[in-house]
N, C-alpha and C positions, 0 to 999 in steps of 0.2 A: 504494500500500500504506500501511497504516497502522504509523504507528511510537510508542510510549509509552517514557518516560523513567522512571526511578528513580536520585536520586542522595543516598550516603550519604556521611558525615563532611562534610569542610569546605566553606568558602566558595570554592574554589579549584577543589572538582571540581563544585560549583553553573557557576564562571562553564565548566569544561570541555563542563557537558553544555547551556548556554546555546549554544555555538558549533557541536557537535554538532548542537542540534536544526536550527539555520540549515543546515548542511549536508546534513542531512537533506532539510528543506525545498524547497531550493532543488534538490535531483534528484529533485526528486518526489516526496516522500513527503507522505502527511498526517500531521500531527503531534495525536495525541489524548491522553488521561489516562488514564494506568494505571486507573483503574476500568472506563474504556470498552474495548471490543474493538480487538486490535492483531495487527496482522501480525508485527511485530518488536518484542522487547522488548530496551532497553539499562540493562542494570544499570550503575551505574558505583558503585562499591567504595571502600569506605575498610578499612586494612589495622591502624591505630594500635592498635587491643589485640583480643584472639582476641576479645572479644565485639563487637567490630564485624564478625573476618570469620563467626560462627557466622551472624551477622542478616544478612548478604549471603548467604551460602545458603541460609537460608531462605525469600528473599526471592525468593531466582531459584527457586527450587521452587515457593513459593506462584503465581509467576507466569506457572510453565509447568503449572500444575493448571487454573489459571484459563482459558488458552489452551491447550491442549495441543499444537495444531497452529502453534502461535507458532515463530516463531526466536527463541532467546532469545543475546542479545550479554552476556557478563559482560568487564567494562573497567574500568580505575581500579587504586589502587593494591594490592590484593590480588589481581590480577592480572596484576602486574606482581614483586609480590612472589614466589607460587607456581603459576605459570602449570600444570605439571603437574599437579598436584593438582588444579585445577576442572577442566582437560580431561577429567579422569576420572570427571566428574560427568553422568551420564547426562541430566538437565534442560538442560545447557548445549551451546550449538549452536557458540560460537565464543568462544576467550580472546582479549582484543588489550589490553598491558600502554599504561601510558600514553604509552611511547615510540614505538607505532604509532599510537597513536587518531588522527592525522593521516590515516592510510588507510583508516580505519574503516569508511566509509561506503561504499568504493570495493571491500572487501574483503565487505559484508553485500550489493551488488549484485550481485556474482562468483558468490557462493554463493548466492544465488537466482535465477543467471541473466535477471536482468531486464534489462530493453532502456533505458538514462538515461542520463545523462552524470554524472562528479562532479563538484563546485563545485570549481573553481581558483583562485576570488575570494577576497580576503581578507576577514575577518569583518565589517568597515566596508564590504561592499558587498554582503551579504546581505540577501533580502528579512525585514521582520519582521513579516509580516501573516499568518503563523500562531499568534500570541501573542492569547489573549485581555485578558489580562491585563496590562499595563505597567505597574507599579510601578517596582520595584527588579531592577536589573542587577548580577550580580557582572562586574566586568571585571577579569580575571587583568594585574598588571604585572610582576612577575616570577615564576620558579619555578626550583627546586630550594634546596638551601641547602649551605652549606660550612661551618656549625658541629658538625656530626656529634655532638649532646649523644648523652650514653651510654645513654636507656632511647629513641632514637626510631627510626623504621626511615626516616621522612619521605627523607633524606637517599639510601638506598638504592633508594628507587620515585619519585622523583622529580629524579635528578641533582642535576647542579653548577650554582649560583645562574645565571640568565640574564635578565637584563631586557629588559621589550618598550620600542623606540626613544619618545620621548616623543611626537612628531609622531603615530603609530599611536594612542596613548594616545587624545591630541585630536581624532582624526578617528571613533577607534571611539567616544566620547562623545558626539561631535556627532550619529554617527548614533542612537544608543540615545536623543539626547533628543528627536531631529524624527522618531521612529518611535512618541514617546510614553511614552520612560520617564520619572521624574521621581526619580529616583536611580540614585546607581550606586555601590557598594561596591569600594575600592580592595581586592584583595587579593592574595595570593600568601603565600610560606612565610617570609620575611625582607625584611616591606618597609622597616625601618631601613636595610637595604643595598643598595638600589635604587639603579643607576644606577652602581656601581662598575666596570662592566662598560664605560661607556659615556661617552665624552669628553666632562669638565666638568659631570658630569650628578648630582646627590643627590637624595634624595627630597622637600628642599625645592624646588630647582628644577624636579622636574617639577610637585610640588601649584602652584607660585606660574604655571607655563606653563597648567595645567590651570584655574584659576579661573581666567584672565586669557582664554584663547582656547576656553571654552565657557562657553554659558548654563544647564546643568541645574540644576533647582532644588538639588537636596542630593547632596553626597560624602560618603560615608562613609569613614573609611583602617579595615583591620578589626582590624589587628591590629601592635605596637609593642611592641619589647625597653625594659626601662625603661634601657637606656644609652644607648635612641636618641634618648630625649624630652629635648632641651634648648629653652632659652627663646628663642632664634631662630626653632627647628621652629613651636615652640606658637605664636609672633605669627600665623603662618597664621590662626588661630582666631577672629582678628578678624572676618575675614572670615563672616557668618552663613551662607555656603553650608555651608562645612565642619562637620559633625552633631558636636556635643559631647559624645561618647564615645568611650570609650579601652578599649579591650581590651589588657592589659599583663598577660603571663601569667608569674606567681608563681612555681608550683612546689615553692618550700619557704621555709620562712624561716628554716630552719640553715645557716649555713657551709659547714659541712663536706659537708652532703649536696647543697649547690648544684657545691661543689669536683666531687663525686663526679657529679655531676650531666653535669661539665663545662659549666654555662651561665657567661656570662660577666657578671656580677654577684654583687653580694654582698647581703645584704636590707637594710645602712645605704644602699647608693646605692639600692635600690625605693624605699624609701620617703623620699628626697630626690627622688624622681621623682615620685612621687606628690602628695609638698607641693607643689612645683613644679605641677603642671596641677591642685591646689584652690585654688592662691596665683591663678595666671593666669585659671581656669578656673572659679568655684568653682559655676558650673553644671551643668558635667559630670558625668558619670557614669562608672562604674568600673568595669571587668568584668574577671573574673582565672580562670586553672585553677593549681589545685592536685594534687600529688602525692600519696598516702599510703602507706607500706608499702615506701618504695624501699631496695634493700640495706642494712643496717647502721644503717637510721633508728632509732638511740634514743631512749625517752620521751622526754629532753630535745632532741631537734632535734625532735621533734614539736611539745613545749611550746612551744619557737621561732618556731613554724609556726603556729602559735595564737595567739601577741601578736601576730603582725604582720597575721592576720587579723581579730584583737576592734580592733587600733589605725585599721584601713584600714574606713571605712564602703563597701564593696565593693558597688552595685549589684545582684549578682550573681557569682555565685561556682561554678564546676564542679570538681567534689571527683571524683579519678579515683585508683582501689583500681592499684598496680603490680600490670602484670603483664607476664612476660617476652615479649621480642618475637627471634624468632632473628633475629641477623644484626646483632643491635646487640652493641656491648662490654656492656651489663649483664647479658647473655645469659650472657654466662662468671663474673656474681657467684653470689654464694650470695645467692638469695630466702630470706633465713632472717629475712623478716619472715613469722609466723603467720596463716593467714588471719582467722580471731579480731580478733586484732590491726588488721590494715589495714579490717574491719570496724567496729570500735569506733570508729578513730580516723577511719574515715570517718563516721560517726551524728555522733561532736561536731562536727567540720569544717560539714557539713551544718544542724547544729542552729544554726550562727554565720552561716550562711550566709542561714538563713531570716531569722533578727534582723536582720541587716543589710538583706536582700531587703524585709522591712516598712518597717524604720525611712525608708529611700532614699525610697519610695516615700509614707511618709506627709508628708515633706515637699512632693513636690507636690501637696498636696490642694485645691485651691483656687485654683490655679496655671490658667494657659494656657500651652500649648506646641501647638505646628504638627505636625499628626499625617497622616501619609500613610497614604492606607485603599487596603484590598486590598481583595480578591474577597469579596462576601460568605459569610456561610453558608447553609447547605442549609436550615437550618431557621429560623422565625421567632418573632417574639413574640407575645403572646398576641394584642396589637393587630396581628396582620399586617405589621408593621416589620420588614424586614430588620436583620440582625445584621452589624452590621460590624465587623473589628477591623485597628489600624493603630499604625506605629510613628512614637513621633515621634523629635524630634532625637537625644536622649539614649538612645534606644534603649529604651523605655518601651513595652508591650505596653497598646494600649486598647482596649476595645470602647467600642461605639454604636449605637443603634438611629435609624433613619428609613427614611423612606416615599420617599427619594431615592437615586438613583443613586450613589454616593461613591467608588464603583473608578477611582484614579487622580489624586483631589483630596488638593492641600495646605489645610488649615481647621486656623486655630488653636481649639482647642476646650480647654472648663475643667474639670479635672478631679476627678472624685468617687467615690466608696468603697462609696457608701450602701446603693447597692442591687444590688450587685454577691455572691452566696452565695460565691464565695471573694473570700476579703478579699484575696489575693496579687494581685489583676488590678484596674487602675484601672478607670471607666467615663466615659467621654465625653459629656456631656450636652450636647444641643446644640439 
């Protein structure tokens, strides 16, 4: 039977439906693209604000219109959040919240009575020659978290913090890079806390176990609280496997609404974190999410929110409107910011965000950096070139054309502007 994937929000339910599809796989299914014809479809859910769960049913509908006769699986964390409510969705053939997905596969063969075995192997010994494509791997090292900040539900649909042993780590890389990946993105919900779980273990120790006993060309880490970055972490860096970019997400740059926030920083230690990896680092790149509209935020912790965004040349920057999520403590605030209001202050946020997004960006003009190319596109240039695009170290989105194969090559390639109709996208001349 044929099986297609769709996975929304993070990099953490990327790397869930990567090990999904292995199991899949490995009891026999065929693994195709939601565009092509599928026997089963698995939606897997992100829950973080009602318009990601509005786009996950739409998405499960669009793709039981498509398929009618499909089984459609809805999984992940909006599934795990209101499990009743999608059961009651006529499109949807089965709920399984992310604390079952482990039986998933064993639970979609039950119910369509088919005659296979489930994979009992762990993920480091799954076939991966259903993958076209080998790029980049997300590989999950921890999940759940134990900081419970007050607007996120993360903590209620994905448990209490658990790290995978680092030996696993090593061997699930090893496999992913002699099957042909050529990255793999560390991720999970709180990798600064990695390894507390686990005797004599931090997340320098496993990065410094991880370069030392694999050969994959690049690690990405995805994502880092700025109380985690200190200058021991950062000498990792030396190292050119590990990708020089840094996701350090913001939030606000008031006090009082980080207090409210409950995150554990203040915005004088961000941005001592952030000197710190331009000091050490000053090729990096810098990607951050921002809040807007959360309880009680007045003009002045927005204005707040705004120096420390015009002070921080941010790569890239994700500007997100509050909105309540049940089950979290801000649930019980008063939303008495106007939506007006959280729209406005989202436009300027955005409009800092563009500036900054140029300015990053025109500094590498002229530059070579080492860009990993994906799958091409569908369509070509006028000269019959396929159209490639790939990310390099820094996390820098490039296109390129040529008359060569490039899915799965590392090429340092130089970068240029010129001829590119949006000027937001570099173009790789090669």
């Amino acid at each position: 039977m044929r099986v297609a994937f769709e996975t929304h929000g993070c990099k953490l339910n990327q790397a869930d439906t990567l090990k999904l599809s292995e199991e899949f796989y490995k009891a026999g299914f065929e693994i195709v693209k939601e565009t092509q014809p599928f026997d089963v479809y698995v939606l897997n859910s992100c829950t973080v604000t009602h318009v990601a769960d509005r786009k996950s049913r739409n998405s499960a509908r669009s793709a039981k219109k498509l398929n009618p006769d499909s089984f459609l699986v809805f999984t992940g964390c909006y599934a795990e959040r209101d499990p009743q409510f999608l059961e009651a969705i006529k499109d949807i053939d089965l709920v399984i919240g992310n604390t079952d997905k482990k039986g998933l596969v064993g639970k979609v063969i039950a119910q369509l009575n088919l005659e296979t075995d489930v994979p009992s192997n762990s993920i480091s010994q799954h076939s991966m020659e259903s993958f076209t494509s080998k790029t980049r791997a997300m590989v999950k090292i921890q999940e759940g978290c134990n900081q419970v900040c007050a607007y996120c539900i993360v903590p209620k649909v994905r448990g209490r913090e658990n790290s995978i042993p680092v030996t696993k780590l090593v061997d699930q890389i090893n496999h992913l890079h002699k099957t042909g990946f050529k990255e793999v993105v560390l991720t999970g919900t709180q990798l600064g806390s990695y390894g507390f779980d686990l005797p004599k273990t931090n997340l320098k120790y496993m990065l410094s176990n991880v370069l030392k006993n694999t050969d994959i060309p690049r690690i990405r880490v995805s994502s880092l609280q700025p109380q985690e970055i200190g200058e021991s972490l950062l000498e990792l860096w030396e190292d050119p496997r590990l990708c020089q970019h840094f996701h350090v997400p913001l939030q606000s740059g008031s006090n009082s609404i980080l207090k409210s926030m409950r995150r554990r920083y203040s915005s004088e230690q961000y941005l001592r974190s952030i000197a710190r990896i331009n000091s050490m680092l000053p090729e990096a790149s810098i990607t951050s999410d921002v809040i807007v509209g959360f309880p009680n935020e007045s003009d002045q912790d927005f204005d707040e929110t705004l120096k420390v965004c015009k002070e921080i040349n941010f790569s890239d920057l994700h500007v997100f409107k509050f909105s309540t999520r049940p089950g979290t403590s801000a649930a019980h605030m008063p939303d008495n910011v106007c939506f007006s209001t959280k729209s406005q202050r989202s436009r300027e946020l955005i409009s800092i965000a563009s500036n900054s997004f140029h300015r990053y960006r025109s500094t590498l003009i002229g530059k070579k950096e080492h860009v990993l190319w994906e799958e091409p596109s569908t369509n070509q240039n006028p000269d019959g070139y396929s159209i490639y695009t790939g990310l390099t170290g820094n996390y820098i989105r490039v296109k390129a054309t040529s008359n060569k194969h490039l899915t799965g090559l590392i090429e340092p390639v130089t970068l240029n502007a010129d001829t590119v109709a949006d000027s937001t996208v570099m173009l790789g001349l090669r």
